[in-house]
N, C-alpha and C positions, 0 to 999 in steps of 0.2 A: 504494500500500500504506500502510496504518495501523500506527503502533504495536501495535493491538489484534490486529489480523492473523496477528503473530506467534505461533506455539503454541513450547510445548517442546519441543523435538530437530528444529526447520526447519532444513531444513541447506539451502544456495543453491550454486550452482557457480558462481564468477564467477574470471573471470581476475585474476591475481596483480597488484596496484596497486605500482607503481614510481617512486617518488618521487627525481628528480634530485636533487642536493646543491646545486648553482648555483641550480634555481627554488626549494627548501625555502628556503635563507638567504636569496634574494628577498623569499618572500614572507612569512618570519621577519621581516627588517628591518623591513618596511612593516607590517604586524599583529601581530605577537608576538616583539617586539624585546626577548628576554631570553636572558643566555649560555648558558643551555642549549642555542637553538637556533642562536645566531650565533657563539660566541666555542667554540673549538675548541680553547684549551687548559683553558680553566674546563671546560669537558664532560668531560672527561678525567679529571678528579679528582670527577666525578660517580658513581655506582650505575652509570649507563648505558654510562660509560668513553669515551662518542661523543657526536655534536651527535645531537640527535632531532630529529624534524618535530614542530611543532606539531599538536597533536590535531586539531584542527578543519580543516585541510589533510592532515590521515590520513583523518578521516572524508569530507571529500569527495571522495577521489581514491578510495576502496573505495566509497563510492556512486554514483561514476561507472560503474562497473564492473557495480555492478549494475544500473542503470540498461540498459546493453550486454545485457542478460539477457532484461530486459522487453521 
Protein backbone atom coordinates (compact mmCIF):
# COMPACT_ATOMS: atom_id res chain seq x y z
CA UNK A 1 0.00 0.00 0.00
CA UNK A 2 0.84 3.63 -0.83
CA UNK A 3 0.44 6.63 0.99
CA UNK A 4 -1.76 7.70 -2.12
CA UNK A 5 -3.90 4.69 -1.53
CA UNK A 6 -5.21 6.08 1.24
CA UNK A 7 -8.82 7.95 0.73
CA UNK A 8 -10.81 9.71 3.49
CA UNK A 9 -12.95 7.68 6.11
CA UNK A 10 -10.40 4.08 5.21
CA UNK A 11 -11.18 2.65 8.39
CA UNK A 12 -8.63 -0.87 8.73
CA UNK A 13 -9.49 -3.46 11.53
CA UNK A 14 -6.37 -4.50 12.97
CA UNK A 15 -5.62 -5.91 16.40
CA UNK A 16 -4.86 -3.78 19.35
CA UNK A 17 -0.68 -3.09 19.34
CA UNK A 18 0.61 -3.71 22.94
CA UNK A 19 3.79 -2.38 23.69
CA UNK A 20 5.63 -3.80 26.88
CA UNK A 21 7.27 -1.36 29.39
CA UNK A 22 10.76 -3.44 29.79
CA UNK A 23 11.09 -3.72 25.58
CA UNK A 24 9.69 0.28 25.08
CA UNK A 25 12.68 1.43 27.80
CA UNK A 26 14.99 -1.02 25.75
CA UNK A 27 14.47 0.10 22.99
CA UNK A 28 14.04 3.96 24.22
CA UNK A 29 17.62 3.46 25.76
CA UNK A 30 19.22 2.27 22.47
CA UNK A 31 17.34 4.85 19.90
CA UNK A 32 15.56 7.47 21.79
CA UNK A 33 17.32 7.86 24.91
CA UNK A 34 15.39 10.81 26.26
CA UNK A 35 13.38 11.10 29.83
CA UNK A 36 10.28 11.01 28.49
CA UNK A 37 10.75 7.70 27.48
CA UNK A 38 13.24 6.34 30.14
CA UNK A 39 13.31 8.38 33.40
CA UNK A 40 9.84 7.64 35.14
CA UNK A 41 9.99 10.31 37.56
CA UNK A 42 10.77 13.28 34.84
CA UNK A 43 7.46 11.79 32.88
CA UNK A 44 5.43 12.23 35.76
CA UNK A 45 5.65 15.96 36.00
CA UNK A 46 5.02 15.69 32.15
CA UNK A 47 1.36 16.53 30.05
CA UNK A 48 1.54 12.75 29.77
CA UNK A 49 1.93 12.15 33.67
CA UNK A 50 3.67 8.51 32.35
CA UNK A 51 6.86 7.25 30.20
CA UNK A 52 5.58 7.03 26.49
CA UNK A 53 6.87 4.86 23.67
CA UNK A 54 8.72 6.54 21.35
CA UNK A 55 6.80 7.33 18.02
CA UNK A 56 8.59 5.48 15.64
CA UNK A 57 8.22 2.19 17.98
CA UNK A 58 4.40 3.06 18.17
CA UNK A 59 4.28 3.39 14.53
CA UNK A 60 5.96 0.16 13.90
CA UNK A 61 4.21 -2.16 16.27
CA UNK A 62 0.53 -0.64 14.64
CA UNK A 63 2.02 -1.59 11.35
CA UNK A 64 2.81 -4.69 12.27
CA UNK A 65 -0.44 -5.30 12.97
CA UNK A 66 -1.55 -4.28 9.87
CA UNK A 67 0.79 -6.00 8.11
CA UNK A 68 -1.39 -9.27 10.08
CA UNK A 69 -4.35 -7.97 7.94
CA UNK A 70 -2.68 -8.17 4.59
Amino acid sequence: MYFDDIRVGTTLNISPAVIEKEKMMAFAREYDNIPIHTDEDYAKTTPFGQLIAPGVMSFMCVWAKYLEVE
